[in-house]
N, C-alpha and C positions, 0 to 999 in steps of 0.2 A: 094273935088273931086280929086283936085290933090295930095291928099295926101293916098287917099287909091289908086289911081294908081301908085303913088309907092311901096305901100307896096306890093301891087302885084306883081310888076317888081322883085323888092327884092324878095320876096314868091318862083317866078319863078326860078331866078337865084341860089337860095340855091337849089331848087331843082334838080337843072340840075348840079352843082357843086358836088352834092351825088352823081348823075347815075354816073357820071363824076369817081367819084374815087372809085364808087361800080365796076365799068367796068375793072379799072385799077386792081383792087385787083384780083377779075377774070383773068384776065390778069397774074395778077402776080403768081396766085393759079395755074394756067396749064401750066405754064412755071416751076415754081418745078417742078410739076405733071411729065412732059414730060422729066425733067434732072434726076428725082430720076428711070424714066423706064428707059431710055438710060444707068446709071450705073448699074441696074440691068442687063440689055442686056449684057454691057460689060462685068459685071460679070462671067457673065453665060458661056460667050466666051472666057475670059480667064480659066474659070474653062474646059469647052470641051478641050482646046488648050493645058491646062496642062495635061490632060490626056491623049490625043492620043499621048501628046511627052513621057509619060509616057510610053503609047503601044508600041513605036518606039523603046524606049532603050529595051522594055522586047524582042520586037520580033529581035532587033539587039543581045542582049547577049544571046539570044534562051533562055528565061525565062520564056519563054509565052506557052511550051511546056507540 
């Protein structure tokens, strides 16, 4: 008896040791996820940012005419 009540214990704890680092992975998957959007963002805002300074020199040397 008390040996298949360990084995259960043991059963138990592997399994919750998986969720355990199935969770973390997750975890770890949407934290890329959310730093690969945020440099895309940046990207995107430094490309706007390049441009409109772009706009600024053309409409300062009246190129934009």
């Amino acid at each position: 008896m008390d040996s298949q009540k360990a084995c259960y214990h043991a059963g138990q704890a592997q399994g919750q040791a998986q969720e355990k680092a199935s969770n973390l992975m997750d975890k770890a998957s949407n934290a890329a996820q959310s730093a690969k959007e945020s440099m895309q963002e940046t990207g995107q805002q430094m490309k706007a940012k390049a441009q409109g300074a772009a706009d600024a020199v053309k409409d300062a040397t009246g190129m934009n005419k």
